[in-house]
C-alpha positions in Angstrom: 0.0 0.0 0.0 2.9 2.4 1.1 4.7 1.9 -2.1 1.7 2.3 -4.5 1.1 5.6 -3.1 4.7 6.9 -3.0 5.0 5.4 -6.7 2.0 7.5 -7.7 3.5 11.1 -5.8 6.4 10.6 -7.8 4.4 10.2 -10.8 2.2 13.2 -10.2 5.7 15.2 -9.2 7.3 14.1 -12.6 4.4 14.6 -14.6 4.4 18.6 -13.3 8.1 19.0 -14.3 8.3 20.8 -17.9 10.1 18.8 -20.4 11.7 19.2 -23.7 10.1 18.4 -27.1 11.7 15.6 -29.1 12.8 18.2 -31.5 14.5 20.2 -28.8 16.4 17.5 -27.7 17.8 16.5 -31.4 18.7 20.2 -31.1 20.9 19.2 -28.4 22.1 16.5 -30.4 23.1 18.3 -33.5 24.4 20.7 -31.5 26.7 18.7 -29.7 27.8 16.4 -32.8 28.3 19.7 -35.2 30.9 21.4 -32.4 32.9 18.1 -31.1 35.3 18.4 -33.6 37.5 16.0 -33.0 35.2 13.5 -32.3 35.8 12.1 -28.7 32.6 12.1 -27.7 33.2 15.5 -25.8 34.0 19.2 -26.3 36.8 21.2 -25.2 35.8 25.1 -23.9 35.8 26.8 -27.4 33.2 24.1 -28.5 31.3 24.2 -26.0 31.2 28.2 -26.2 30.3 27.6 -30.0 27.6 24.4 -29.1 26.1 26.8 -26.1 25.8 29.7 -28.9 23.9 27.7 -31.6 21.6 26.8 -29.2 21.1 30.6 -28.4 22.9 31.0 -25.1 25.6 33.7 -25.5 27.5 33.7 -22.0 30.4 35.0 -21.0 34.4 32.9 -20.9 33.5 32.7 -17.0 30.4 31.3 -17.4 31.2 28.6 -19.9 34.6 27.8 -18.1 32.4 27.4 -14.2 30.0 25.1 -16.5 33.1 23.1 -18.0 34.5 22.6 -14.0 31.4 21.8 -12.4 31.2 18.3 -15.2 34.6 18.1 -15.8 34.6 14.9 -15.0 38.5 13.5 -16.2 40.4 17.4 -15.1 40.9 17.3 -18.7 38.9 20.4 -19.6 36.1 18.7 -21.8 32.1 18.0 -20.9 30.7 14.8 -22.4 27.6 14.5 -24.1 25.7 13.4 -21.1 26.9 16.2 -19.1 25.6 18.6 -22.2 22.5 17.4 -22.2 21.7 17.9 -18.6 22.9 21.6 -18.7 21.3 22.2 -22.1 17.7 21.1 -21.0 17.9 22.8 -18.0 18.8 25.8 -19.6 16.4 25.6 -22.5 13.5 24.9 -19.5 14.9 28.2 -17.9 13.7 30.1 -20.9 11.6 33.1 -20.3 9.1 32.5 -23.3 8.5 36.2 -23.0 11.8 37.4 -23.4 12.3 34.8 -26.3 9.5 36.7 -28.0 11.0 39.7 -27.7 14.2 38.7 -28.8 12.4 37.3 -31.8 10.8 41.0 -32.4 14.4 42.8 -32.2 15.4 40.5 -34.8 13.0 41.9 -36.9 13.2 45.5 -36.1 16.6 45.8 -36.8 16.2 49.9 -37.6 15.2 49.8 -33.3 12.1 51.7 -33.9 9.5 50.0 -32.0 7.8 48.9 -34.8 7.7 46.2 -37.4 7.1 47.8 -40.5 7.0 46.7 -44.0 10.5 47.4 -44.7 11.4 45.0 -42.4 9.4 42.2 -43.3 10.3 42.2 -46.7 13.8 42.0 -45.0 13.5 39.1 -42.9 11.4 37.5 -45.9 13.8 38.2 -48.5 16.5 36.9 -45.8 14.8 33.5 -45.3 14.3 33.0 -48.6 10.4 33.7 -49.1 9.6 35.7 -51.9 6.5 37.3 -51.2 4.9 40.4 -52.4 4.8 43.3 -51.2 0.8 43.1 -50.9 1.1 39.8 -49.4 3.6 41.2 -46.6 1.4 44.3 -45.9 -1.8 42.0 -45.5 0.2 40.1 -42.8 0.7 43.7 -41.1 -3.5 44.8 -41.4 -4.4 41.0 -40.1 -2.4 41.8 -37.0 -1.9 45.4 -36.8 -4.4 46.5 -33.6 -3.7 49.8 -33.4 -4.3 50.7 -37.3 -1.1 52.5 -37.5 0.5 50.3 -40.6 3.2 48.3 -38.4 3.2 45.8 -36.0 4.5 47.0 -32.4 5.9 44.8 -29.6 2.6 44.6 -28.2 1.0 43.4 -31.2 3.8 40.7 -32.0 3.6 39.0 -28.5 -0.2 39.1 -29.0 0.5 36.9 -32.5 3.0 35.1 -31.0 0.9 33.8 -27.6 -2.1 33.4 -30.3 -4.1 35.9 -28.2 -4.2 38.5 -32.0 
């Protein structure tokens, strides 16, 4: 009887914790595979520095090197894959979705005007390779734009972005 019910309190405690999508964790994967250059099965601190970027964490030489220590496992300096993968998710589950969105926006205002505009659109279409037209782009704009002003502001991007638009 004990052990039922301490087997289902662990179940309800794992089943709380967030966890990564499958594609996340291939993220991890590729990330990991692409930056162990050498191919020993761990990276070194400039790969890991590289691996860590990729996967959109930009930290400082301290940082990396206190997260190379603390899983150093040999003294030799490197972090195996298990050891990535464990920081990785944890850091990935750490994500601000919020902020994440607003990076996302910056990324698109590149002129730092508040606003998304059709300028830049056409920019980050033309960028990813989407050739769209310049009606099309401005009818993505009017679907979203709230305020009627012609461009998208922050607002009005996290409000597409959390489907609340």
């Amino acid at each position: 009887m004990y052990s039922s019910s301490a087997a289902q309190r662990a179940k309800r405690r794992s089943h709380n914790r967030p966890e990564l999508s499958d594609e996340q964790k291939q993220e991890i994967k590729e990330a990991f595979e692409l930056f162990d250059t050498d191919k020993d099965g761990c990276v070194d601190y400039h790969e890991l520095k590289v691996a860590m970027r990729a996967l959109g964490f930009d930290m400082k030489k301290a940082e990396v090197l206190k997260i190379l220590r603390d899983h150093d496992k040999t003294n030799h300096g490197l972090m195996d894959f298990e050891d990535f993968a464990k920081v990785m998710s944890e850091k990935i589950l750490a994500r601000d979705p919020i902020e994440e969105i607003r990076r996302a926006f910056q990324l698109f205002d590149d002129d730092s005007t508040g606003k998304i505009t059709l300028r830049n659109l056409r920019r980050v279409a033309k960028e990813i390779g989407d050739r769209l037209e310049d009606d099309e782009l401005q009818a993505m704009i009017d679907e979203f734009d709230l305020d009627g002003d012609g461009e998208i502001n922050e607002q009005e991007f996290l409000a597409i972005m959390t489907d609340e638009a």
